[in-house]
C-alpha positions, -999 to +999 in steps of 0.1 A: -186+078+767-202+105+740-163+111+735-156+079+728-182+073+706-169+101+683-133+086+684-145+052+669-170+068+645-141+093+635-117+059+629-141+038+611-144+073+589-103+074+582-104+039+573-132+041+546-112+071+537-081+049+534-098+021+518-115+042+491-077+060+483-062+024+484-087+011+458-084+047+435-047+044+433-052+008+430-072+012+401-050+038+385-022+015+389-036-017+373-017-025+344-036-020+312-026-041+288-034-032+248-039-060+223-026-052+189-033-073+157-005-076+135+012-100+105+045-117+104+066-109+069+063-085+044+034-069+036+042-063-001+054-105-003+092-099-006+121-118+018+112-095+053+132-108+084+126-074+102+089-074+108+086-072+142+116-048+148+100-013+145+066-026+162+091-036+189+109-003+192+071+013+193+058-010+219+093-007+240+089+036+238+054+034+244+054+014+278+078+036+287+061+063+287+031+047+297+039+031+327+008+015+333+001+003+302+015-032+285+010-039+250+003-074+235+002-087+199+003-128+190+032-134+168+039-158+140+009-150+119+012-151+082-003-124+058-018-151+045-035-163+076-040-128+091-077-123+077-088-152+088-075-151+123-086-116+126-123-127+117-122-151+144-112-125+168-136-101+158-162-134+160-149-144+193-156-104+207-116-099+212-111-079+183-076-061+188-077-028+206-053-016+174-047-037+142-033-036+107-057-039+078-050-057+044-061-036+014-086-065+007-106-062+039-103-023+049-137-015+026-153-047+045-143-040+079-152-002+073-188-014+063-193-035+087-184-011+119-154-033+126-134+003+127-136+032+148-148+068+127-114+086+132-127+120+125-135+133+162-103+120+177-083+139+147-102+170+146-098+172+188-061+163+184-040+197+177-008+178+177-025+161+148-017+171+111-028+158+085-012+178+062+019+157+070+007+127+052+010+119+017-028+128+000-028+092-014-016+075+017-041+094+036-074+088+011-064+050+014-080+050+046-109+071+041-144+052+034-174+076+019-160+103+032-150+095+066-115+085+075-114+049+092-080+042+096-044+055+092-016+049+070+013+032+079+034+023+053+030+032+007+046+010-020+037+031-049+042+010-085+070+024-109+084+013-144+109-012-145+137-007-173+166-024-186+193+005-195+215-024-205+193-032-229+185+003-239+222+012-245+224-015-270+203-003-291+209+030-290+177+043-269+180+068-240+162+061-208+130+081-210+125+114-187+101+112-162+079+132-184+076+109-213+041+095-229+021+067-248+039+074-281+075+074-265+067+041-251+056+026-282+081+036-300+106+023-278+088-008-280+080-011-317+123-001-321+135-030-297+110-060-302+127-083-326+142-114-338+178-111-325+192-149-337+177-151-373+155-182-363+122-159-373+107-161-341+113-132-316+133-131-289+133-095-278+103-072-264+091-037-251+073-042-227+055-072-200+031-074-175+011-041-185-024-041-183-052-025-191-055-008-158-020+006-159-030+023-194-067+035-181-049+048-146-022+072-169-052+079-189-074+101-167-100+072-167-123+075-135-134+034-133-155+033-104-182+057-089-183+052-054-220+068-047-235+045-072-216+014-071-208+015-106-182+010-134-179+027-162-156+009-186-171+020-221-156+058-215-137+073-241-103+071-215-107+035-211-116+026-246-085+044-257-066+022-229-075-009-242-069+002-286-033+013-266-027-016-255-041-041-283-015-017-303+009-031-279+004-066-278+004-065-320+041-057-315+048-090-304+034-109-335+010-130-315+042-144-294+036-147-255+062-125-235+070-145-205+088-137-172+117-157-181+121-133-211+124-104-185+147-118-162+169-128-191+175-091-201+156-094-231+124-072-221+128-032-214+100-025-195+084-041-168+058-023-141+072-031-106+065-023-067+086+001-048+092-029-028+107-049-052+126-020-063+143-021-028+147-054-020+162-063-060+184-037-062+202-046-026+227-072-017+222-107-012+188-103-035+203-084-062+224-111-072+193-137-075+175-113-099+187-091-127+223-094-123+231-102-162+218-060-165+215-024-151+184-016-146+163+014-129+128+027-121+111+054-140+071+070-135+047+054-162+041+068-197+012+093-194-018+092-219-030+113-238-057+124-212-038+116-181+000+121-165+025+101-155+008+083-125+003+048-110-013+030-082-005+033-045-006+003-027-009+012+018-006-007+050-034+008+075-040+005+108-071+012+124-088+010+157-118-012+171-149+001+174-154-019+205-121-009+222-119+001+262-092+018+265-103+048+229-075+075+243-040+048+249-054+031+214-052+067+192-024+076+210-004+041+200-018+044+162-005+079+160+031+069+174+032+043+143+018+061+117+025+101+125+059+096+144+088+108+124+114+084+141+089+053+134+084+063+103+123+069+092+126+032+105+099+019+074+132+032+057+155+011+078+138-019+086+113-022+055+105-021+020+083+005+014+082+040+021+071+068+048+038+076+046+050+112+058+063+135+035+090+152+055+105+114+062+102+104+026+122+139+014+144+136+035+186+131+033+181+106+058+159+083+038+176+087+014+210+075+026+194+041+041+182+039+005+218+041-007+228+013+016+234-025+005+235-012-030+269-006-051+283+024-057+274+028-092+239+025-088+220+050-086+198+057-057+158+066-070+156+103-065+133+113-036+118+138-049+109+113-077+095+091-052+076+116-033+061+127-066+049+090-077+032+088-042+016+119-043-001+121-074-005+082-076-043+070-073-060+041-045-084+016-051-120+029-055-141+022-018-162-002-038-167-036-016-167-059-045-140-040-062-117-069-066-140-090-077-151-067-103-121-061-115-112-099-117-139-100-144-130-067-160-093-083-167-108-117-181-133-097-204-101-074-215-083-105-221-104-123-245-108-084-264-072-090-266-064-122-277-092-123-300-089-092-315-126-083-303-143-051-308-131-027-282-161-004-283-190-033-283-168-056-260-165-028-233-200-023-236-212-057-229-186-061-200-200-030-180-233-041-175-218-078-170-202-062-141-225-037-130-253-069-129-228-086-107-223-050-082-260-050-075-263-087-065 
């Protein structure tokens, strides 16, 4: 009897033992799934019918290699729509495990504790560089030191100009070296009345702000510790007499986009993004056919060099996320993969946000694709140099908002040929009024 008493006791023992096992590998086998927040189109708002494409290829290599995982985005949202879907997630408490971030809501979301501090996950990652990245790309998602997100894809901003136009009168393109004057001389030579009816019909330059001017300047607008701006510096006065010298070129005559697109402008600021999807067949011939045209850096000022903004697509991680290990490892196949990356080149309009992709042969071919022979392909060393040395918007939450005043308030100094010095003056603390509220 005391021998059979052990026999059941010893069964009842193998099958907790089984059950237990059962319900570990059970567990280790449920299928994880991974919700990722993501836009339909083009990030940089030019024609984009291969969005989904490389997040597909990702997604398809990562199940693959993670067999237990399954990755799910909702598709069909707009860039338009995206931030206020994504609020309603984050509302609703099923924020995405990984998610792209808009320029306009990465300082918000960092604030708020929307985003997961990166820091300890990089610094405890050895296969992690981030040495690879471009500087810029990488400072875009950095927030008071800390870096909350990482970059996916850079449109850096470049100088449009019409060599056609150029040629005719006798002007070489300008090096990639070339400054304030060389511009306004350019300028000052082309603008003029080309069919004798005394009204002018030819111009230097359109669409070049203050900002553009101040950026190639060495001006430092914003500082980020005490939520300032400093407009009435000696870099940004100089900016704005620069370009009030400018605009006196034209005579009080308005230079419209029409005029550009009808080969009568030379120079035009302009996204890398554009830049790709103008210069390629079918686009190319809805847009600057009637001239050649190429992309050159900016004019540097006299305190400043030849640089312009960066524009990047983040991506980030929830704070709230389950699952912290699968979600850093599927941000860092987008953003630190060299064969993701090399598709942004394929399948895009932007660039790599690693420099070994960006430099490469490779991207540079798939550059050189869809366009005609004649055309010359933007040098990549060029383009690696513009996104290098190219600055980000300040981390300042009400940064564009501040800077929707400063252009209104630069404006009027402009079109009323206002006091640069006294003007700038009386703007900065109209902003910096509005940055405390």
């Amino acid at each position: 009897m005391g021998k059979k008493k052990y026999i059941i006791i010893a069964v009842i023992v193998l099958l907790m033992v089984i059950t237990v096992l059962a319900f570990l590998i059970n567990r280790g086998s449920k299928t994880i799934v991974l919700e990722f927040g993501m836009f339909a189109g083009s990030n940089w708002d030019v024609a984009n019918a291969n969005s989904y494409v490389i997040i597909d290829k990702a997604i398809e290599r990562f199940e693959r290699e993670h067999k237990n995982v399954k990755i799910h985005y909702s598709s069909g949202i707009l860039k338009e729509d995206y931030s206020e879907w994504f609020s309603r997630q984050v509302l609703l408490g099923t924020t995405p495990d990984v998610f792209m971030i808009l320029s306009n809501d990465f300082n918000q979301f960092a604030s708020l504790g929307i985003l997961m501090n990166l820091d300890e996950l990089i610094d405890n990652d050895p296969s992690f560089q981030k040495h690879e990245y471009f500087k810029t790309a990488l400072l875009s998602g950095e927030y008071h030191g800390m870096q909350y997100a990482l970059p996916y894809e850079n449109v850096p901003t470049l100088m449009f100009v019409n060599k056609t136009l150029l040629k005719k009168e006798g002007i070489e393109v300008p090096s990639s070296d070339w400054t304030w004057n060389d511009l306004y001389e350019i300028c000052e030579k082309v603008t003029k009345d080309i069919n004798g009816d005394g009204i002018l019909d030819q111009f230097g330059i359109y669409n070049y702000d203050w900002l553009d001017a101040a950026r190639t300047n060495g001006a430092v607008l914003f500082d980020e510790n005490s939520m300032k701006i400093d407009l009435y510096q000696h870099n940004v006065v100089e900016a704005v007499k620069y370009l009030k010298s400018l605009y006196a070129l034209n005579q009080g005559q308005q230079v419209t986009q029409k005029d550009f697109d009808s080969g009568n402008v030379v120079f035009m600021p302009l996204s890398f993004a554009d830049y790709r999807t103008y210069k390629t067949y079918p686009y190319r011939i809805k847009k600057y056919l009637n001239f050649q045209w190429d992309c050159i850096t900016f004019p540097a000022g006299k305190n400043g060099g030849n640089i312009s903004e960066v524009n990047t697509l983040l991506m980030g991680i929830s704070s709230k996320t389950e699952h912290e290990k699968l979600a850093w490892e599927f941000l860092k196949l987008l953003t630190n993969d060299e064969d993701i990356q090399m598709d942004i080149f394929r399948y895009s309009q932007g660039a790599s946000v690693l420099k070994k992709v960006t430099r490469s042969k490779e991207a540079e071919s798939i550059l050189q694709v869809d366009m005609e022979e004649s055309e010359k392909v933007i040098d990549n060393l060029l383009l690696s140099r513009v996104i290098e040395e190219g600055t980000v918007a300040p981390k300042i939450l009400k940064y564009n908002e501040a800077i929707t005043i400063a252009n209104g308030g630069i404006q009027e100094i402009l079109t009323y040929d206002k006091n640069v010095e006294s003007s700038l003056k009386i703007l900065e603390i109209r902003i910096n009024q509005y940055l405390k509220q």
